[in-house]
N, C-alpha and C positions, 0 to 999 in steps of 0.2 A: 577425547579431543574437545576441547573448548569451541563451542561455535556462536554464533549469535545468527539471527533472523532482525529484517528490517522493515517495521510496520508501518504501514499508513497511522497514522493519529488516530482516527474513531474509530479504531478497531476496538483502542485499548477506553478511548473517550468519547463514549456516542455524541456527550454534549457540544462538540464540536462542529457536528451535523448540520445543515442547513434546516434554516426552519421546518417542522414537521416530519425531517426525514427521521428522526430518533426514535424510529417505531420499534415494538415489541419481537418482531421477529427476526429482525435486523440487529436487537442489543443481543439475543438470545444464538443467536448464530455466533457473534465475538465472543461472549460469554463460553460455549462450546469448545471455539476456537482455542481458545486462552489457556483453559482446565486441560486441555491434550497438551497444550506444548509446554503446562508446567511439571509434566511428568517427568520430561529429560531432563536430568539432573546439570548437564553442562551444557546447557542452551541456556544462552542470554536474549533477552527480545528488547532489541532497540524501538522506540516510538519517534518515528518522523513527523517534523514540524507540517501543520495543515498549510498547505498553501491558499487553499480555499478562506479560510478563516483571516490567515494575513491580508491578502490581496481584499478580501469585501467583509469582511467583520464575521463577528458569531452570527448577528441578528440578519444576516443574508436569505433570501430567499432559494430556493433550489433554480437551479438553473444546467445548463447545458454544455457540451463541449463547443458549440458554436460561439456562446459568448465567452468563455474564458481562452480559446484559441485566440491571444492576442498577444503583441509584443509585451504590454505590462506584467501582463499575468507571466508569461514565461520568464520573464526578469526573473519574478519571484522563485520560482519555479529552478532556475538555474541558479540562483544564490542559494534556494536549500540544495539542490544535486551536490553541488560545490561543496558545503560545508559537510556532507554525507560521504563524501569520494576522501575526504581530509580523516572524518572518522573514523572509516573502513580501514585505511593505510595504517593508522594508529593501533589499531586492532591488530591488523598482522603484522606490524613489528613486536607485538607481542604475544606472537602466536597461537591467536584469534582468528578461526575462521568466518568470512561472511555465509553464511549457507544460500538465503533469499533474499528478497523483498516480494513481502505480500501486499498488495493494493486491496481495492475494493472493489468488485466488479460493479458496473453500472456505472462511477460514480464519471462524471467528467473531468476528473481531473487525475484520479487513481485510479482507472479502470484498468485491466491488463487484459483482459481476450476482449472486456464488452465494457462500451459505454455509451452513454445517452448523448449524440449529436446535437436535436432537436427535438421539442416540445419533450412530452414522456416516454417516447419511446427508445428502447435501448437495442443497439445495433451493434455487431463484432466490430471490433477496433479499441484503441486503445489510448487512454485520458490523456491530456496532456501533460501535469507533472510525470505519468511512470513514463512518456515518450523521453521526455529532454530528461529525466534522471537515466533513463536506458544508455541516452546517448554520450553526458556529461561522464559516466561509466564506461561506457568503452572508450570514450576516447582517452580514458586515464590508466586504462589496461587492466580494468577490472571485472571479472566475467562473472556474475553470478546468475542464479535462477527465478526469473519475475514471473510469479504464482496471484490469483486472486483471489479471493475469500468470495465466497459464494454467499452473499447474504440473503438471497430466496432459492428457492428452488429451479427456478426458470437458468440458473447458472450454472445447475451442477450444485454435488453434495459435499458439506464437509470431509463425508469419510475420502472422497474422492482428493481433497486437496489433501488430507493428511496421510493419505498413499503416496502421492508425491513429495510429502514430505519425507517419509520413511525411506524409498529410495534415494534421498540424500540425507542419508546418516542423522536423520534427527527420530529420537527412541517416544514416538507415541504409539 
């Protein structure tokens, strides 16, 4: 079966990171990530556009879900869902399955169980692009599985997301 998987951007391009955030154990975890799902032979891994990056440049500072929780930001945010829900469709009319989309835990704007509200600390809940990409998806009738890459420990372990990957049909 042909599937593909839906990535946040510095998964596959740390340099996309907010300043400082492109640390070594964070590139080393995608890295990780990457080498397991290139083992399925018929797994394609889509890279979604950073919203982060559009919305305040490369050279941004790290910041929070309190500041990017804003009408502008979510513009951004719903124009890439948008153009991701058009993807996804394209795919399965050619019978391409979506299997995920994997976010970044922590991150404010890709978090999926955990993200940083305010100042440094990271709290359960979830960024705001994976919210309005969740929603710009269901409301188009498209269900799939929002998973988050654990890029420290404090989030849970690789082998842990890639057991959830394996119970949905992806061979790592």
């Amino acid at each position: 079966m042909r599937k593909i998987l839906l990535v946040s951007h510095c998964i596959i391009n740390p340099h996309s990171k907010a300043r400082g955030l492109a640390r070594r154990e964070k590139i080393e975890a995608s890295r990780m990530f990457l080498e397991e799902l290139l083992k399925d032979p018929d797994l394609g891994i889509v890279q979604l556009q950073c919203p982060e990056m559009l919305y305040a440049g490369l050279g941004r500072r790290p910041a929070s879900r309190s500041l990017y929780d804003n009408p502008d930001f979510k513009k951004v945010c719903r124009e890439i869902a948008e153009q991701v829900v058009k993807l996804v469709k394209e795919y399965e009319k050619e019978g391409v399955k979506t299997i995920a989309y994997i976010g970044v835990e922590g991150s404010p704007s890709c978090g999926v169980q955990w993200t940083h509200f305010k100042d440094d600390k990271a709290e359960k809940g979830t960024g705001v692009f994976t919210e309005v990409l969740s929603e710009v998806m269901s409301n188009s009738g498209i269900q799939i599985a929002f998973l988050g890459l654990p890029e420290s420990a404090k989030y849970g372990s690789i082998e842990e997301l890639m057991g959830k990957l394996k119970s949905l049909n992806v061979e790592v």
